[in-house]
N, C-alpha and C positions, 0 to 999 in steps of 0.2 A: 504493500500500500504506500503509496507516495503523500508526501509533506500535503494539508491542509495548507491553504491560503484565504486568509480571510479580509474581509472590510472594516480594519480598523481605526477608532479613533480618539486620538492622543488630546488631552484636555490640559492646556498651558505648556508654552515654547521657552522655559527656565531649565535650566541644566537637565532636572529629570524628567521633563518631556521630551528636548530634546536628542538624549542619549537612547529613549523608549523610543522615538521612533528611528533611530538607526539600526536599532536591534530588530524591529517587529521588520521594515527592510532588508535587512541580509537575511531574514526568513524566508524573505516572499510575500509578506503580505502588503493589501495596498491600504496604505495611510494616509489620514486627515488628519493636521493639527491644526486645533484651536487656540488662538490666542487674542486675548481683548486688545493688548498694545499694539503699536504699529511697530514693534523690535522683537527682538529676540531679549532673553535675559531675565525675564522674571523679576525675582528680588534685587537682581542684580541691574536692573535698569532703573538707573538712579533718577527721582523725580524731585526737585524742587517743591514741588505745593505739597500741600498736604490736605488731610479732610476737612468739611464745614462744622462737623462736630467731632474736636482735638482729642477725645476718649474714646469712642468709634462704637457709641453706645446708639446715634441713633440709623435705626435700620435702613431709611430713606438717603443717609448720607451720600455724599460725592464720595466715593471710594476711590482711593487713591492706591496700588497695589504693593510700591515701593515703600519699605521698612529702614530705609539707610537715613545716616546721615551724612554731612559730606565729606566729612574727612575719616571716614569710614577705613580702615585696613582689616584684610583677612587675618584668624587667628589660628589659621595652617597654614603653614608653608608651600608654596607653590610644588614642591617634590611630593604633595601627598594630595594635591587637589585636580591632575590631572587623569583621563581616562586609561586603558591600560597601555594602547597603539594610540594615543594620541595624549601627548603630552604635555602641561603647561608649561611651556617656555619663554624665556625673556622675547626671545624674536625682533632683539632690533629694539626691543617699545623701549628703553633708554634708563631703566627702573631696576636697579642690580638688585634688589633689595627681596629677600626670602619673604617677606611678608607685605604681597604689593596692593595697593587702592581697590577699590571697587572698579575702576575704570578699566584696569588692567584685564582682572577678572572679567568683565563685559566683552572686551575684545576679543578673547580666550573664547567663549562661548562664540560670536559674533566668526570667529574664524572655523571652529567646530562643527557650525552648521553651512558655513560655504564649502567647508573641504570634504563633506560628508553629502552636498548632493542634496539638502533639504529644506533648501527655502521656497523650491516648489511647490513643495506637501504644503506648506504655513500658510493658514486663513488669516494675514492681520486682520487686527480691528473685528476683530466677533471674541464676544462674548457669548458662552454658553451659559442658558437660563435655565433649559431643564434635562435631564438625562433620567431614560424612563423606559422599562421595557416594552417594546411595541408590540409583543402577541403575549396576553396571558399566557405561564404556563411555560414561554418560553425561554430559556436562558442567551439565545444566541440571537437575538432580536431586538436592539435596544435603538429609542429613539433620540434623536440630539437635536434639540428645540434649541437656535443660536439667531443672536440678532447682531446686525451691526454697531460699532461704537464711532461715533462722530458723523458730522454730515446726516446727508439724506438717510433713518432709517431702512433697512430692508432685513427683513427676519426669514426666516426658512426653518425648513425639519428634514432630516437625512436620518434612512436608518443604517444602522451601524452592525457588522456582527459580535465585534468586542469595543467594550471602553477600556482606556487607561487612563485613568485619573491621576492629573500630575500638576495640579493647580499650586500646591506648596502651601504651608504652614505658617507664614507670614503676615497676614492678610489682616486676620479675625484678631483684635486684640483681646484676653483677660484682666479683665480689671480689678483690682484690689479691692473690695470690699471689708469696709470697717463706720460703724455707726459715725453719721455726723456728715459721710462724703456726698450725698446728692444736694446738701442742702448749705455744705463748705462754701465760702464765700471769695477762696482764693483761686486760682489760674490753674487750673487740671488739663492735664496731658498727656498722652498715653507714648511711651517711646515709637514707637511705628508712624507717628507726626512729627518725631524732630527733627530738624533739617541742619541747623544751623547754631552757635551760643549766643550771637549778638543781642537776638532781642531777652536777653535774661540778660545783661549787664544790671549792675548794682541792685540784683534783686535776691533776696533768700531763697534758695532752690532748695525741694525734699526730691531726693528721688528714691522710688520702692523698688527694692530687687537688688542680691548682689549679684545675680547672671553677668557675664562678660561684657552683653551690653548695656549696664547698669554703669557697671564702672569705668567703660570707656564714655560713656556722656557726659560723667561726673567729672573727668579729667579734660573734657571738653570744654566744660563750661564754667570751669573752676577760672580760669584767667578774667573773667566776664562779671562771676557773678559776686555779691558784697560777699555772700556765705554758700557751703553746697554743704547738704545733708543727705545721708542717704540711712536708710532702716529697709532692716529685711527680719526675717523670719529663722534666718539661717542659725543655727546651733552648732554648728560644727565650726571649731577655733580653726585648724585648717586651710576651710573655705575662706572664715571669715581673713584670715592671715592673708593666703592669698591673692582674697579680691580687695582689698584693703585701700584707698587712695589715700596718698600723702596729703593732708591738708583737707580732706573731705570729714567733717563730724560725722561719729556712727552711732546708731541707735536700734533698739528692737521694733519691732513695727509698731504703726499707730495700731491705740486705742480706741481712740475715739477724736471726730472733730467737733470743736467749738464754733459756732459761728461767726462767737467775734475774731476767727482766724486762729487761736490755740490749737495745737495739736497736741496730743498726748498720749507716746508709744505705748505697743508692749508686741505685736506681733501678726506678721501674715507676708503676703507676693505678689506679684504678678509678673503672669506670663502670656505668652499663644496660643490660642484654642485650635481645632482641628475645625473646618469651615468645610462644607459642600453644600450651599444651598441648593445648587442646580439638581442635585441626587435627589430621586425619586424612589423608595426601593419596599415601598412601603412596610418599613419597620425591618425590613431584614438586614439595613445595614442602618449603625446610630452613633451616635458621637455619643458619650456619656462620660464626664467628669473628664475629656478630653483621651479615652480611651475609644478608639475606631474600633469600633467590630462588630460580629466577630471577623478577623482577619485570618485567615491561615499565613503563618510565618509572616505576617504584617502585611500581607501582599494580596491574598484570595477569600472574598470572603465565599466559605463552604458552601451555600444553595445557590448560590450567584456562576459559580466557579466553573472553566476559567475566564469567560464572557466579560468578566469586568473583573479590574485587580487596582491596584495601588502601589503608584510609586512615590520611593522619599518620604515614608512617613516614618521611620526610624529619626531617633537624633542622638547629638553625642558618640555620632561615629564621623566617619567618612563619606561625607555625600558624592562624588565623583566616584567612586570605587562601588560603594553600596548600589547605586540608583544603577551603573550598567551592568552589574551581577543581576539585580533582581529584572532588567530591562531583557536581556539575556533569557533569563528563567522563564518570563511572560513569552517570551517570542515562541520561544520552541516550545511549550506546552499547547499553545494555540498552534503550531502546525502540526500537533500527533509526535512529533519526536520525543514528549516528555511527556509521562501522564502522573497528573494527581492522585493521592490517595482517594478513595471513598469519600463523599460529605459526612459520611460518620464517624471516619479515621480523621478529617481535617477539624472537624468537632472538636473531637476525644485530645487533638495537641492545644487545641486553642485553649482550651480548661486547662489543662496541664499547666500552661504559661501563665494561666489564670493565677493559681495557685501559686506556682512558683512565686510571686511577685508578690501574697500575701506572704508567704512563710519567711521572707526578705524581711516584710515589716515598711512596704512600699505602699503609699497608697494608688489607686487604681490611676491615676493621670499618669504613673510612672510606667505604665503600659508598655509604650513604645520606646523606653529609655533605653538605649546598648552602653552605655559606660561599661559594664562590666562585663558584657559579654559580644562584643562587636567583633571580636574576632573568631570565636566559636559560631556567632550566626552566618558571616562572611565563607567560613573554611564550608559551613553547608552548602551555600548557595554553590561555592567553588565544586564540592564534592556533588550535585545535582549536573552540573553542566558538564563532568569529566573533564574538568581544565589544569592546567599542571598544579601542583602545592604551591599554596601562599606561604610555605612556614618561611622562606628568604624574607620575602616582603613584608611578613607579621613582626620578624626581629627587627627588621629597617624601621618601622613606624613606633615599634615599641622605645625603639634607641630614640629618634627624633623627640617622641612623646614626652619619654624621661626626661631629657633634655629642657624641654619646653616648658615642664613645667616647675624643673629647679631655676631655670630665667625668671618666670614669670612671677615665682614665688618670693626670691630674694632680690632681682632687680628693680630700676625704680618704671617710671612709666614711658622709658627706650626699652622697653625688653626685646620686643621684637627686631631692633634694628643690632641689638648685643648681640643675638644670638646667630652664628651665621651655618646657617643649615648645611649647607655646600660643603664649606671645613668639617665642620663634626663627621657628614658620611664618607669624605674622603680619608679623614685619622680610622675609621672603624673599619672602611674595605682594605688600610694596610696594616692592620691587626689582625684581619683574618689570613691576609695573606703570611704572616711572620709567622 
């Protein structure tokens, strides 16, 4: 029996839609991508404006899809952000530096999808509003409800035989909730609006969350602002060590707001929720406490399966590496080369993982977190496809990782420019040779 080919299509042209549809491509199959922008890049296409409502609570807003700010740098090193045959390199862009801008990044992508043959596939400017299966009953029947973005509207529906969902994680802010904030009387801001530090000069800043980009806004806007506070929720001295900004006051999260503008800590966060409004699935797939599922391996969910999957919903690994293993994985299952378990076997793992993550002592949003195990899920994906051993390339990352995060930890706020990735792998390839 020969390779299935099917009518695929790929939902947002950001890294991990664009690497899904190179893979569903060297299968055979024929693919549409959707994308709202008129680029390629995703999160990584940097936007100046931001929304009409700066907390992203209200639903009618101006959505605005870019999460940067502008002086944005990556916190991986260009040696571990590109794909496996195609790799992030300087190329001339004039930027020696292991840890280069957003801009850089965008070109990266921008060249990725020229050299790869797929800007023909990319629908700019459409936005998809609903994704829906179009025959009861059926798995491999799915409708894609897309309208235009700018100018003259024009809307349409295409049916599809599989979706790949590759919209990204950035989008849907979570907001920090604690008594007193609807009704606070001071300048609230969700980081997915901030663009810039100017307009906070001589003003007292809080910012919630010691996430990475917590603390590079705070070092942002520390030149700017009279004062920059930040409170999070984090207990672990570690964390808190590491994320730490010189000159930044730290505190545990608010308690409660005053209206006459007092704050008064004691604990909580915010972060990114998982977003598909366009998903249709009626209840068979759900976002809850920002847990996607059920997912199989974070990618299939079981009654849907393989007709619709997911990519890049993992974090705290490797998204360049992750998103074309699992892009890889979806390709060849949808043409017969690769078969899934059972929906009762794809079940039976997704509880398993269920669990695991309780007996951790994780609560459920940690769902999709690999910190701890991004290279056992990766060595899977590898072990599904029959591609040679990552254990070379799991030491290389493990070394750079280490590295990274003794910079991070003891350096001041140059760490990234201290640390020079290039040297460190070339001392450790003549160690192995000695």
């Amino acid at each position: 029996m020969g390779k299935l080919h099917v009518k695929a299509a790929v939902i947002g042209a950001g890294l991990a839609g664009l690497v899904a549809a190179r893979e569903l491509c060297r299968e055979g199959h024929q693919v549409v991508v959707f994308e709202r922008a008129n680029d390629v890049g995703g999160t990584w296409l940097y936007d100046p404006r931001i929304e009409s409502d700066p907390l992203g609570l209200d639903p009618g807003r101006n959505i605005v899809h870019a999460s940067m700010h502008r002086s944005l740098r990556v916190n991986l090193p260009r040696q571990l952000m590109g794909f496996s045959d195609y790799q992030f390199l300087k190329k001339g862009c004039g930027d020696p530096r292991s840890f280069p801008g957003h801009e850089e990044v965008l070109r990266f992508l921008r060249g990725f999808m020229e050299d790869s043959g797929l800007i023909e596939l990319i629908r700019f400017g459409h936005e998809v509003v609903r994704v829906e299966r179009a025959v009861e009953g059926r798995r491999d029947q799915w409708a894609v409800e897309w309208r235009t973005c700018g100018g003259e509207e024009v809307a349409g529906v295409e049916v599809f035989e599989a979706v790949v969902v590759c919209n990204g994680k950035y989008t849907q802010p979570k907001i920090a909730e604690f008594p007193g904030r609807s009704t606070w009387q001071g300048e609230q801001l969700h980081s997915h609006n901030y663009r810039v530090p100017e307009p906070y000069k001589d003003k007292i800043v809080l910012i919630i969350g010691r996430g990475v980009s917590a603390s590079e806004i705070a070092q942002d806007i520390l030149p700017f602002a009279r004062e920059v506070h930040q409170a999070s929720r984090e207990t672990n001295l570690e964390v808190v060590k590491l994320r730490k900004v010189p000159g930044v006051f730290q505190h545990p999260m608010i308690a409660w707001a005053d209206e006459d503008g007092r704050l008064v800590f004691q604990d909580e966060s915010s972060i990114y929720r998982y977003h598909f409004p366009f998903l249709k699935t009626e209840g068979l797939v759900n976002v809850d406490d920002n847990r996607v599922g059920p997912l199989y391996k974070h990618v299939f969910p079981p009654s849907l399966a393989p007709w619709l999957s997911f990519i890049g919903i993992p974090y705290l690994t490797f998204p360049a590496q992750l998103s074309e293993l699992q892009s890889r994985w979806v390709a060849k299952v949808l043409s017969g080369e690769l078969v899934l378990p059972s929906d009762e076997e794809m079940m039976s793992s997704v509880q398993e993982h269920y669990q695991h993550i309780e007996e951790l002592g994780w609560p459920k949003r940690f769902t999709h977190r690999l910190e701890q195990g991004k290279f056992e899920y990766e060595k899977w994906l590898v072990d599904q496809l029959g591609l040679p051993s990552m254990e070379q390339r799991s030491e290389k990352m493990v070394l750079i990782l280490s590295e990274l995060f003794k910079f991070r930890q003891f350096a001041d706020e140059h760490w990234r420019d201290n640390l020079d990735v290039e040297k460190l792998m070339q001392e450790n390839q003549a160690k192995s040779l000695n």
